[in-house]
C-alpha atoms as a printed R data frame, in Angstrom:
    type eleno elety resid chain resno       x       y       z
1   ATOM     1    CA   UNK     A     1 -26.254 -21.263  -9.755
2   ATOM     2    CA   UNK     A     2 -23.227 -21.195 -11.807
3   ATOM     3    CA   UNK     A     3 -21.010 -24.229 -13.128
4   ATOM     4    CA   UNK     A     4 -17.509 -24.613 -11.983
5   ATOM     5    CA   UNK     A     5 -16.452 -24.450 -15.172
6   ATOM     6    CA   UNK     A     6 -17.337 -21.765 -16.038
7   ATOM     7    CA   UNK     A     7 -15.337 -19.940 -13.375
8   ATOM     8    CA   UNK     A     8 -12.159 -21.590 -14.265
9   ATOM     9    CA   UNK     A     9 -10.558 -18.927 -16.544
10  ATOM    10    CA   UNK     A    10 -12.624 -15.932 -14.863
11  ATOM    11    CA   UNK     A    11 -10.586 -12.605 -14.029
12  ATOM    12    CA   UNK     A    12 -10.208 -12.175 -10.395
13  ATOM    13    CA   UNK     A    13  -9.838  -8.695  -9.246
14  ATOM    14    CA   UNK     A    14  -8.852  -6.923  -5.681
15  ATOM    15    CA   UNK     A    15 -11.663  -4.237  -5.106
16  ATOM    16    CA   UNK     A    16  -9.223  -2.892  -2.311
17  ATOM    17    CA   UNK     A    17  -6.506  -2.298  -4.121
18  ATOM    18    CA   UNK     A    18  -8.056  -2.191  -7.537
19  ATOM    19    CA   UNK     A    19  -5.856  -4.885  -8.844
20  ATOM    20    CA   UNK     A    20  -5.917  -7.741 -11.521
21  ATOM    21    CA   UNK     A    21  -4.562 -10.544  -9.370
22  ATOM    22    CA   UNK     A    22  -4.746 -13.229 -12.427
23  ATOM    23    CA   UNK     A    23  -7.665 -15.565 -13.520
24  ATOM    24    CA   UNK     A    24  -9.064 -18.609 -11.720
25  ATOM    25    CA   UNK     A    25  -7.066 -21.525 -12.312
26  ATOM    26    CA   UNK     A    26  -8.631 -24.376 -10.117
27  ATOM    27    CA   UNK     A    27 -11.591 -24.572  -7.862
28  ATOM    28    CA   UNK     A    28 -10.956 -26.006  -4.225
29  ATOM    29    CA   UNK     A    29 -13.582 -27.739  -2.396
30  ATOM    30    CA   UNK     A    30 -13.979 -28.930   1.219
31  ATOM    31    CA   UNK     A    31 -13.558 -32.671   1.967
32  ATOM    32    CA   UNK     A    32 -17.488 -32.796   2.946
33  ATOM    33    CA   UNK     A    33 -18.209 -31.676  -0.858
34  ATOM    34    CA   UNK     A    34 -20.760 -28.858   0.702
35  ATOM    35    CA   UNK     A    35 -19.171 -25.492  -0.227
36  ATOM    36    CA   UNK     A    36 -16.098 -24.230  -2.493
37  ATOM    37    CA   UNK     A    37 -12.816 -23.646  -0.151
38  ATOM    38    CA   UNK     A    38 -11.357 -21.907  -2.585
39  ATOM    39    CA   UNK     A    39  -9.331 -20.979  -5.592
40  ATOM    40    CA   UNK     A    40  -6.016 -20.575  -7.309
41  ATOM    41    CA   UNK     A    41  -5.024 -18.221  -9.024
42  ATOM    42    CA   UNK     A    42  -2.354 -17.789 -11.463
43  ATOM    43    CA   UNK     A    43  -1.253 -14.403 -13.160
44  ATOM    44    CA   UNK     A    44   1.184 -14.391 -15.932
45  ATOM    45    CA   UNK     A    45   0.677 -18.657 -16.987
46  ATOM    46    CA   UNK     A    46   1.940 -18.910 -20.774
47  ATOM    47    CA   UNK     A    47  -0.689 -21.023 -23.115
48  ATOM    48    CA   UNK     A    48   0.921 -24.454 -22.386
49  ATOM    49    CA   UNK     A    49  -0.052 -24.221 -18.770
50  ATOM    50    CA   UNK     A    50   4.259 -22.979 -17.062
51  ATOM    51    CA   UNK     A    51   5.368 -20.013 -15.368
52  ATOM    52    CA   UNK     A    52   3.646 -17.674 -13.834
53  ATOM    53    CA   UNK     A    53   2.428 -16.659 -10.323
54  ATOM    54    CA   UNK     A    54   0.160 -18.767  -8.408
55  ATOM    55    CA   UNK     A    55  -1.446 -18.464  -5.231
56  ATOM    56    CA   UNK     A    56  -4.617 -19.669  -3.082
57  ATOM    57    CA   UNK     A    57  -7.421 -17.335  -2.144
58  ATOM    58    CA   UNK     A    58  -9.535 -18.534   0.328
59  ATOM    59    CA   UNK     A    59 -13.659 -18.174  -0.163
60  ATOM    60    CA   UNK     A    60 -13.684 -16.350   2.979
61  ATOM    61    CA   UNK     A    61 -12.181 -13.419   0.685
62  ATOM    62    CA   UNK     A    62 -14.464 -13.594  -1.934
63  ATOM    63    CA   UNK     A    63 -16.630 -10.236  -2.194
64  ATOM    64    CA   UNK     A    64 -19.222 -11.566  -5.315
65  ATOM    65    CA   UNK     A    65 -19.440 -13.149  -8.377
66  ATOM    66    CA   UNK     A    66 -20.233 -11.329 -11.228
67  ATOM    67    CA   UNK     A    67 -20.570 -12.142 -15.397
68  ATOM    68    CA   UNK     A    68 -17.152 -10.951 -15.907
69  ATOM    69    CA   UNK     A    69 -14.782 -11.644 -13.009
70  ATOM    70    CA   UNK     A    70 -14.869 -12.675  -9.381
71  ATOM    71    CA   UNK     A    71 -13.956  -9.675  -6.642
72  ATOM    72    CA   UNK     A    72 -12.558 -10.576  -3.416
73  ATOM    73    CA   UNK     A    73 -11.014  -8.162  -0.795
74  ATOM    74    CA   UNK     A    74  -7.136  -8.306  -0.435
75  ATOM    75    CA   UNK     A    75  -7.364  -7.516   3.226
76  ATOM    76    CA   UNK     A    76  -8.920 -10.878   3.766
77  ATOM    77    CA   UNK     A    77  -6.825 -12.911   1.835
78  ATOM    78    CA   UNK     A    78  -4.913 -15.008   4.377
79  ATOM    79    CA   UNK     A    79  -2.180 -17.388   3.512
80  ATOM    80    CA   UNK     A    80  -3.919 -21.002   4.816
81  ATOM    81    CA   UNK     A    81  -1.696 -23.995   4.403
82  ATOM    82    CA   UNK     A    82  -4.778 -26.550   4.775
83  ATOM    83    CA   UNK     A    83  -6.199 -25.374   0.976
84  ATOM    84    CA   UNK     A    84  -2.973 -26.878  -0.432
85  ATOM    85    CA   UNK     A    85  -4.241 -30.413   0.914
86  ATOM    86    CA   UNK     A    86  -7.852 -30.155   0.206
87  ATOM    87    CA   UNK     A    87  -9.107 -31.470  -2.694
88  ATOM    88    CA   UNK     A    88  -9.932 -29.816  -6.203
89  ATOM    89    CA   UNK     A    89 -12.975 -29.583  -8.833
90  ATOM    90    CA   UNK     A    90 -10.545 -31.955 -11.220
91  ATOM    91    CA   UNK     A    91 -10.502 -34.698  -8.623
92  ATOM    92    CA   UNK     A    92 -14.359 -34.594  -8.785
93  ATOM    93    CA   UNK     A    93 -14.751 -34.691 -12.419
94  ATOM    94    CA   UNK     A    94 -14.668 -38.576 -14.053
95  ATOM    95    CA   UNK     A    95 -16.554 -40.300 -11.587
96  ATOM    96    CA   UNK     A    96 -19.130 -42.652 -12.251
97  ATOM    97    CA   UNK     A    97 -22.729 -42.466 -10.698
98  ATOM    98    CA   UNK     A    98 -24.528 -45.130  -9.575
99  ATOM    99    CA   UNK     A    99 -28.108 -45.353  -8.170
100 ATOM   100    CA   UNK     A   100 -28.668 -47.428  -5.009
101 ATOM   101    CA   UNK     A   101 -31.204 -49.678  -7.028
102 ATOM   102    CA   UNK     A   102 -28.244 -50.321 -10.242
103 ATOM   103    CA   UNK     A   103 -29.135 -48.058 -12.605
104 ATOM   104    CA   UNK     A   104 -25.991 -46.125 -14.222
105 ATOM   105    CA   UNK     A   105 -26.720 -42.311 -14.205
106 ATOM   106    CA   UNK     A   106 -23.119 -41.609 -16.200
107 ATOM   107    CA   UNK     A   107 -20.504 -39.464 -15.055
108 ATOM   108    CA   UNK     A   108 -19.720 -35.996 -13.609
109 ATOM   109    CA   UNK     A   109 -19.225 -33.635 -16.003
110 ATOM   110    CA   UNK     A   110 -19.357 -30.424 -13.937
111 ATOM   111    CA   UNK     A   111 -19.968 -28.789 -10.709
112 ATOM   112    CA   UNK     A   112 -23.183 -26.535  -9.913
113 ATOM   113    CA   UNK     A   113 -21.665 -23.807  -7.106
114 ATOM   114    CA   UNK     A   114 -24.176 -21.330  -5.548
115 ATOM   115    CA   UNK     A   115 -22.400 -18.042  -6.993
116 ATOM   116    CA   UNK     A   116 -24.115 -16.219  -3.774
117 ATOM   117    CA   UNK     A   117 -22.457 -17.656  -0.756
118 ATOM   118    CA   UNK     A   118 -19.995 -20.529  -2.578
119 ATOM   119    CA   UNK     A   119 -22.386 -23.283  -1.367
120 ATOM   120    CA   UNK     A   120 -21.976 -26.832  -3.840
121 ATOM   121    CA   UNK     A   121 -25.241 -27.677  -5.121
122 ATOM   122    CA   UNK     A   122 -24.951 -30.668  -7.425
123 ATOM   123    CA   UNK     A   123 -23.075 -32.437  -9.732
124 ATOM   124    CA   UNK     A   124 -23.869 -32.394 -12.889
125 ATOM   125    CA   UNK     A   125 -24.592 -35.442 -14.834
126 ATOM   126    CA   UNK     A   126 -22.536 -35.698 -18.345
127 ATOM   127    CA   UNK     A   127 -21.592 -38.995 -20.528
128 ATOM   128    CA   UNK     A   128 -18.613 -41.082 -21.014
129 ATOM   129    CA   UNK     A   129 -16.462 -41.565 -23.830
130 ATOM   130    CA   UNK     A   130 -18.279 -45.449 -24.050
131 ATOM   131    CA   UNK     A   131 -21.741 -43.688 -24.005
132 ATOM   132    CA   UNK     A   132 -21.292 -40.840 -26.504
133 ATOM   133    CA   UNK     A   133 -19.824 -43.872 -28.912
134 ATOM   134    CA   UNK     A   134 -23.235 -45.814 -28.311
135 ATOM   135    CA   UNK     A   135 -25.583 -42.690 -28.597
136 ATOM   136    CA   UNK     A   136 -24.128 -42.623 -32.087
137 ATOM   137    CA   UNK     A   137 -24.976 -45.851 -33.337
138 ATOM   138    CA   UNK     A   138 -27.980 -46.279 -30.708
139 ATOM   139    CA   UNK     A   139 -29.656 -42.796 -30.966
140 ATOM   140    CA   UNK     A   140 -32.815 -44.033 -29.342
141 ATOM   141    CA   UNK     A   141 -30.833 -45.006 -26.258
142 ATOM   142    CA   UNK     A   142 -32.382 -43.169 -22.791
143 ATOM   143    CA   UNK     A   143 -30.307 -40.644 -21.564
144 ATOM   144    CA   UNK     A   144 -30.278 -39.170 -18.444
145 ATOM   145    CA   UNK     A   145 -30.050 -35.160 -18.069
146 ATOM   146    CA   UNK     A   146 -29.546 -33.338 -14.476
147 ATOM   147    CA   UNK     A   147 -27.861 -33.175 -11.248
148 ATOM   148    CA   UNK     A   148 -27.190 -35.563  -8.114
149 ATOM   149    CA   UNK     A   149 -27.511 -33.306  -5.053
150 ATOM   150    CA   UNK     A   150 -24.697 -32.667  -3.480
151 ATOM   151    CA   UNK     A   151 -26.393 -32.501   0.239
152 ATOM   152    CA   UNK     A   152 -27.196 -35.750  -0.401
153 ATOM   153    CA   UNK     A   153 -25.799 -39.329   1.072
154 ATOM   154    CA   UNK     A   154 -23.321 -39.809  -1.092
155 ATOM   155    CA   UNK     A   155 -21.087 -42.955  -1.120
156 ATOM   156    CA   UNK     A   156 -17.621 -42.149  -3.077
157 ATOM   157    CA   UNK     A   157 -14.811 -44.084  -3.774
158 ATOM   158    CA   UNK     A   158 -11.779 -44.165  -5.768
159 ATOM   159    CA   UNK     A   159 -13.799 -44.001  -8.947
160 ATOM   160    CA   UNK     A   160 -17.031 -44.890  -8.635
161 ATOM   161    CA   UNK     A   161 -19.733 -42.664  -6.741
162 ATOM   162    CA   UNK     A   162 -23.068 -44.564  -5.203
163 ATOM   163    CA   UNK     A   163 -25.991 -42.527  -4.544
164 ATOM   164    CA   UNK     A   164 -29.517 -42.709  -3.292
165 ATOM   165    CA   UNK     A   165 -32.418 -43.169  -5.755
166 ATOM   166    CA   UNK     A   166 -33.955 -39.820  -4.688
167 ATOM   167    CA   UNK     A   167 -30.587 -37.521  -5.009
168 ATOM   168    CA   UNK     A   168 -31.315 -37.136  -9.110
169 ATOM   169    CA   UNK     A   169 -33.184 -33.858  -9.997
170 ATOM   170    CA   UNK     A   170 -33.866 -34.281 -13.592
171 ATOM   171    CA   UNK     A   171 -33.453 -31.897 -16.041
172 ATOM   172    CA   UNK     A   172 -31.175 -29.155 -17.135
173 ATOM   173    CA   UNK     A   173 -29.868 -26.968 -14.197
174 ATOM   174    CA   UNK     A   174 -30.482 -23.405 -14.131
175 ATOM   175    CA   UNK     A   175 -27.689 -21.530 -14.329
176 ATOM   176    CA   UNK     A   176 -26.387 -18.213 -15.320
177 ATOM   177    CA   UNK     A   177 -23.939 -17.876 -18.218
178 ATOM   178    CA   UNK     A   178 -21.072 -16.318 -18.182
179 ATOM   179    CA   UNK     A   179 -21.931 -13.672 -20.555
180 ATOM   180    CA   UNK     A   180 -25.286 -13.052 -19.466
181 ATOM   181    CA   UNK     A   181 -25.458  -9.364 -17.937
182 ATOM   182    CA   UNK     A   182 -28.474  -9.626 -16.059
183 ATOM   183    CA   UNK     A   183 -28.308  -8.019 -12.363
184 ATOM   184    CA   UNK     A   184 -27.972 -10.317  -9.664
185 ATOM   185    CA   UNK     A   185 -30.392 -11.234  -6.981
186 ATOM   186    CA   UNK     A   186 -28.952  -9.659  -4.006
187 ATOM   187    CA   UNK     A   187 -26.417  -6.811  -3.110
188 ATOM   188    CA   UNK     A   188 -23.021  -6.586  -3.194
189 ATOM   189    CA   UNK     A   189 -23.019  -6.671   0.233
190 ATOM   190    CA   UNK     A   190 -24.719  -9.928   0.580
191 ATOM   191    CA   UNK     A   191 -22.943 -11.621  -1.140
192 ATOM   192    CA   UNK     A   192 -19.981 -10.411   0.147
193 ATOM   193    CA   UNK     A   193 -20.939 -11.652   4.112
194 ATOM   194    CA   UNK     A   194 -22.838 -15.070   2.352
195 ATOM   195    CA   UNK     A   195 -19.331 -16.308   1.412
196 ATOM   196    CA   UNK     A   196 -17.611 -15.060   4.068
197 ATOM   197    CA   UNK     A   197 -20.326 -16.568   6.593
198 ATOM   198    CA   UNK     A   198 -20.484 -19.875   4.616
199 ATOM   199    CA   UNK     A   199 -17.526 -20.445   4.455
200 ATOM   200    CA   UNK     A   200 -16.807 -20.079   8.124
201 ATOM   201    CA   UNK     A   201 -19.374 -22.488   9.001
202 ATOM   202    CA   UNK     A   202 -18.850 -25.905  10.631
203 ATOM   203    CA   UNK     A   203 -20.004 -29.083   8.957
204 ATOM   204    CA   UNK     A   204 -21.184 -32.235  10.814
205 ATOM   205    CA   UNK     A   205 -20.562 -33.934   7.654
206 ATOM   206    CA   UNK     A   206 -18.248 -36.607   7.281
207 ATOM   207    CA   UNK     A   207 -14.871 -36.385   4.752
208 ATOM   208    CA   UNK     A   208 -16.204 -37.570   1.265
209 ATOM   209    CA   UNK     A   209 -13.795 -36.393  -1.105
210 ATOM   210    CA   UNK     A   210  -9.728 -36.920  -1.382
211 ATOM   211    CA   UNK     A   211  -7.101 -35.301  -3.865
212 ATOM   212    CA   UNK     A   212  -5.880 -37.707  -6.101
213 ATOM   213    CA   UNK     A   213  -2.246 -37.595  -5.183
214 ATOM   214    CA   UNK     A   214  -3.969 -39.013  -1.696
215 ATOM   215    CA   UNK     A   215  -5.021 -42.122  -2.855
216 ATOM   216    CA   UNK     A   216  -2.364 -45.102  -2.078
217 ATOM   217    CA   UNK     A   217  -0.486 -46.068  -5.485
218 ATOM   218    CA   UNK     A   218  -0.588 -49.603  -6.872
219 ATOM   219    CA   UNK     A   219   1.305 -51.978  -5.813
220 ATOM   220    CA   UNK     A   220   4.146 -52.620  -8.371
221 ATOM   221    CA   UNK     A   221   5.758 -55.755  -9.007
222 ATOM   222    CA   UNK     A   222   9.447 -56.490  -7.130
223 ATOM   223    CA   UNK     A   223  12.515 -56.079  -9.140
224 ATOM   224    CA   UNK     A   224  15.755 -58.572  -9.409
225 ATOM   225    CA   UNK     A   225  17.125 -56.781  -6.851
226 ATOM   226    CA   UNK     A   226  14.725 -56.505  -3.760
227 ATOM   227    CA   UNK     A   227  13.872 -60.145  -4.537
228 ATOM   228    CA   UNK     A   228  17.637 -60.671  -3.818
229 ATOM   229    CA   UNK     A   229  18.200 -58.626  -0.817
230 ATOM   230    CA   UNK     A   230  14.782 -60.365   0.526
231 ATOM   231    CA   UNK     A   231  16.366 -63.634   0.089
232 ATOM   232    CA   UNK     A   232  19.636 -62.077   1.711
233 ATOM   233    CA   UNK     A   233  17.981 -61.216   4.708
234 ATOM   234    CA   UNK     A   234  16.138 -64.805   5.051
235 ATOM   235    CA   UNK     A   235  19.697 -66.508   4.512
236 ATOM   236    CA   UNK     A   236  20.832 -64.263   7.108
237 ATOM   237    CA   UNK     A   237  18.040 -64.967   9.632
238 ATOM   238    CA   UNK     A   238  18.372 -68.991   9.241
239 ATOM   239    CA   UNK     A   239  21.851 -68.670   9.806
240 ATOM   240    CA   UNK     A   240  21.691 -66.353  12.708
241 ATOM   241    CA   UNK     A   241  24.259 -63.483  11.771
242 ATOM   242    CA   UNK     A   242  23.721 -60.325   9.739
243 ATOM   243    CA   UNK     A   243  25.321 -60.819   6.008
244 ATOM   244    CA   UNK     A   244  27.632 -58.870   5.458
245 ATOM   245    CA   UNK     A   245  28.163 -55.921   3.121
246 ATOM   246    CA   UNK     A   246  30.793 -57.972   0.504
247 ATOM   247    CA   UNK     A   247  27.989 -60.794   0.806
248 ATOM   248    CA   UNK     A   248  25.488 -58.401   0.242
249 ATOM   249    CA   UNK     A   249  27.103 -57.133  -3.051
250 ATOM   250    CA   UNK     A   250  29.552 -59.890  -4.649
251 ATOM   251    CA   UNK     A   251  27.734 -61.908  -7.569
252 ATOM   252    CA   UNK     A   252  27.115 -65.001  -6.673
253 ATOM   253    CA   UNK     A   253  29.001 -68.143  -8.754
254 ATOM   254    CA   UNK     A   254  26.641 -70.999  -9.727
255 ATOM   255    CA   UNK     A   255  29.098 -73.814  -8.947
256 ATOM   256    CA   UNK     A   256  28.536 -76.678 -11.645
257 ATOM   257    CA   UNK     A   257  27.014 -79.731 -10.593
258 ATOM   258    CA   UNK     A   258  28.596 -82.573 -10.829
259 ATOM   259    CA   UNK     A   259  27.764 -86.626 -10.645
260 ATOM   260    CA   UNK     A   260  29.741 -89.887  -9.643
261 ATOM   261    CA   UNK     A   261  29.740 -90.449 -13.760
262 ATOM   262    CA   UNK     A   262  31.530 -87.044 -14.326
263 ATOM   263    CA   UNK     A   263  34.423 -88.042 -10.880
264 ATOM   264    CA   UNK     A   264  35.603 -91.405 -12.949
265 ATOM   265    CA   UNK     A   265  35.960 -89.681 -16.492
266 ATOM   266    CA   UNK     A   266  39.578 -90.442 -16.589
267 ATOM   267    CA   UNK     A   267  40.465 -93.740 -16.948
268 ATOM   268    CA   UNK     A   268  43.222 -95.359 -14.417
269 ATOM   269    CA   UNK     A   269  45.471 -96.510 -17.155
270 ATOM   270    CA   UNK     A   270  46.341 -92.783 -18.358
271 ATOM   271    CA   UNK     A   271  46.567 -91.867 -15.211
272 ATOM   272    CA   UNK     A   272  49.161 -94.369 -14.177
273 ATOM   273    CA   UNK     A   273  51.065 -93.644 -17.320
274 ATOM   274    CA   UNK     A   274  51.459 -90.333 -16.230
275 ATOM   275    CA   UNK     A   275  53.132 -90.797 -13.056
276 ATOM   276    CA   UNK     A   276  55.205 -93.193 -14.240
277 ATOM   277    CA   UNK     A   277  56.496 -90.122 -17.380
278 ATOM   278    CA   UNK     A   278  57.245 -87.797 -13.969
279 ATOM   279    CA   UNK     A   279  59.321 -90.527 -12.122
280 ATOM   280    CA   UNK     A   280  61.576 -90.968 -15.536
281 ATOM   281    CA   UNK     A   281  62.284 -87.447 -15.845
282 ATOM   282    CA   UNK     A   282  63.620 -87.586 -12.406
């Protein structure tokens, strides 16, 4: 097994056309959360992250993974729109785990990928920001070190993962580091037809993960404006004919109200007086 990130930043090259095509920039997984779908790649990105090249390389193409870079074939490297919608490692990472019986497991901090045929093994288990600040002034606290399985039936929602009591394997995961040069398990070859084959493969599983940029946005709170073109449209409706476009946009003039008190503020005598000053001129 190796951890997802430790791919992110890995050379990719083209054993076809024996090619540096960039460094892996993202990992994309299928919906089910079984097996990677594949990566992008971007070739010529400056240090804050702009510019440069991307593009998506599907796991079919993915010849092996080795300690220094990831080969694929560039004859097998077909555009697919549907990796663009699927979602990535980053939407995975952050979410809470939850046992089926309460207890809090913490958060995943990584993804375990089989480096032999791109197959998701587990998440890994990691702390929060809240539970490194306890472990500090608590350092007795339990903590809770391994991986949920990834196979198994796993309840995820926006933020919050719930899974059974069974799906924890404790301990550290083994994995290979990146820097460890030790030969791999099977050929080239292998691994070259396990990704291609895996990846090929229909699941029965259901869709358990969404990007981000899927999930419906919060409802924000109505300006001046739509408030007043709601209560438009109502005035409109009660008095059976569409407003019109000047009643739609003129400002409307609070007219001031007025009492029987504020009719009789003049009194008759002055007002008399008056009439009488008009007939004179005459």
């Amino acid at each position: 097994m190796i951890k997802g990130s430790q791919l992110v930043g890995r050379a990719v090259i083209d054993i076809e056309a024996a090619e540096r095509l960039g460094k892996i920039k993202e990992i994309i997984v299928q919906r089910d959360g079984e097996r990677v779908a594949g990566f992008v790649v971007v070739h010529g990105e400056t240090l804050v992250g702009t510019a440069g090249k991307r593009r998506m390389i599907p796991a079919s193409a993915v010849h092996s993974i080795g300690p220094d870079a990831m080969t694929v074939r560039g004859s097998a490297m077909q555009e697919v729109a549907e990796l663009d919608n699927l979602p990535r490692m980053s939407d995975i990472i952050g979410h809470k785990m939850v046992t089926r019986s309460g207890r809090l497991l913490g958060v995943i901090a990584d993804v375990l990928v089989n480096r032999t045929d791109g197959t998701i093994v587990g998440f890994v288990v990691g702390e929060g920001v809240r539970s490194k600040l306890e472990n500090i002034f608590n350092p007795q606290r339990s903590r809770v070190h391994g991986y949920v399985r990834a196979e198994a039936d796993l309840h995820v929602g926006k933020d919050l993962i719930v899974v059974p009591d069974d799906a924890l394997i404790e301990g550290e995961p083994a994995v290979h580091e990146g820097d460890q040069k030790s030969p791999l398990a099977k050929t080239d070859e292998a691994d070259s037809h396990g990704w291609e084959e895996r990846a090929s493969a229909e699941s029965t599983r259901p869709s358990i993960w969404t990007r981000r940029t899927d999930m419906p946005a919060q409802t924000r709170p109505e300006t001046v404006v739509e408030r007043r073109l709601k209560s438009e449209t109502a005035r409109a409706s009660e008095t059976g004919r569409p407003a019109t476009l000047e009643e739609e946009t003129a400002p409307k003039i609070a007219m001031p109200v007025t009492t029987d008190e504020a009719v009789t503020t003049v009194p008759p005598d002055e007002a008399v007086t008056t009439v009488q000053e008009d007939q004179s001129l005459k």
